[in-house]
C-alpha positions as CSV (number, residue, x, y, z in Angstrom):
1,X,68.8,11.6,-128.5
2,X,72.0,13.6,-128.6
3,X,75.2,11.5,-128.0
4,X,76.3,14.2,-125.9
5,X,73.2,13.6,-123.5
6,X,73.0,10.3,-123.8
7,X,76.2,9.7,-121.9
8,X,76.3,12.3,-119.2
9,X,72.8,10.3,-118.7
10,X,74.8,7.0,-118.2
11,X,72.0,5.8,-121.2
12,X,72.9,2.6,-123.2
13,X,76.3,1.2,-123.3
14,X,79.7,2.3,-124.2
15,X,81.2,-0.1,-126.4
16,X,84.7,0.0,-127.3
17,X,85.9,-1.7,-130.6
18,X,90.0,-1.0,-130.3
19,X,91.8,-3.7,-129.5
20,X,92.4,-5.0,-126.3
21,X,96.0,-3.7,-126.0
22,X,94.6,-0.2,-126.9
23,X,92.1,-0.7,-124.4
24,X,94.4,-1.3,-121.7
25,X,96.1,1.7,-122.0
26,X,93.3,3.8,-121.8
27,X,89.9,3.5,-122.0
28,X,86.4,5.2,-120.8
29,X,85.5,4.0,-117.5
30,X,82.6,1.7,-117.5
31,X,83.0,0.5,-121.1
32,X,83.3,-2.8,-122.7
33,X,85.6,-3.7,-124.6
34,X,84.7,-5.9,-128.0
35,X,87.2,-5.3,-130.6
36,X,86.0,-4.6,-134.2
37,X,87.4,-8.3,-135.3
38,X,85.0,-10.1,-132.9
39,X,81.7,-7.5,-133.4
40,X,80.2,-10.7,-135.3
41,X,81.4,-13.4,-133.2
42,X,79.3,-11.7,-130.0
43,X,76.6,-10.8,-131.7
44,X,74.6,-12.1,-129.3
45,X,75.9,-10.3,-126.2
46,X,75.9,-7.4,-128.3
47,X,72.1,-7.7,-128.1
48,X,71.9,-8.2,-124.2
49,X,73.5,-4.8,-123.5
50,X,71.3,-1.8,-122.6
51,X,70.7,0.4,-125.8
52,X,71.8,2.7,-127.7
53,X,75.2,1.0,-128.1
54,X,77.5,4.0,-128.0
55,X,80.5,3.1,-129.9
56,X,84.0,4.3,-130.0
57,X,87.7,4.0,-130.7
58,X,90.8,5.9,-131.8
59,X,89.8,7.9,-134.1
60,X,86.2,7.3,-134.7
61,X,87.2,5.3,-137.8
62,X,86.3,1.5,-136.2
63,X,83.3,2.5,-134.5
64,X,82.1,4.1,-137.7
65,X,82.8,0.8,-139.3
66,X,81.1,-1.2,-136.7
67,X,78.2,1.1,-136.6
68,X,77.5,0.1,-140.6
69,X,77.4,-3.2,-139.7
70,X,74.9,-3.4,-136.7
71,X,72.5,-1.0,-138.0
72,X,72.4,-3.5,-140.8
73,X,71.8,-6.1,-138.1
74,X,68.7,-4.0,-136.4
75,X,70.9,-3.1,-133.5
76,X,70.3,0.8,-132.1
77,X,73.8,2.4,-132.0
78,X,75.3,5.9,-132.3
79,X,79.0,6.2,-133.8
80,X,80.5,8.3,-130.8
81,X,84.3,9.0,-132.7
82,X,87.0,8.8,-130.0
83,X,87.1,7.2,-126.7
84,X,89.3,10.4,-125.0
85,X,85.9,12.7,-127.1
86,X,83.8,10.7,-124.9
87,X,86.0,10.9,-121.5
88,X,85.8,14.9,-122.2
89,X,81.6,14.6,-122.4
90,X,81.6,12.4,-119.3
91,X,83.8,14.5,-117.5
92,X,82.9,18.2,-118.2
């Protein structure tokens, strides 16, 4: 499924791997916020979510990172670039 669809569908779960102080200033509304130095350390909740895990940051350069690593884990998860791409999606 299309990114694009899969969030103006409210499917899986926005996850957003900038840090908390980035987060604070700004973020997508309904996301979670699990920065990219504690993907491994929550592993586990990372599997409780709904899926796909749509993931996002900045830039797109994080999630991309973090998208690597749980696909080598099994986990289904799109690299969605930047949080403010995603508000445009969800909004328009």
């Amino acid at each position: 499924m299309k990114i694009e669809k899969l969030i103006k569908e409210n499917k899986g779960s926005i996850i957003d791997v900038r840090t908390p102080m980035e987060f604070s200033a700004g973020h997508v509304e309904g996301s979670k916020n699990i920065p990219l130095t504690e993907i491994t350390s929550r592993m586990d909740e990372l599997k409780q979510l709904p899926s796909p895990l749509i993931l996002c940051c900045a830039s797109g350069m994080r999630s991309k990172q973090v998208e690597g690593f749980l696909k080598s884990q099994k986990i289904d998860c799109v690299n969605a670039g930047s949080w403010l791409e995603i508000n445009y999606i969800k909004f328009n």
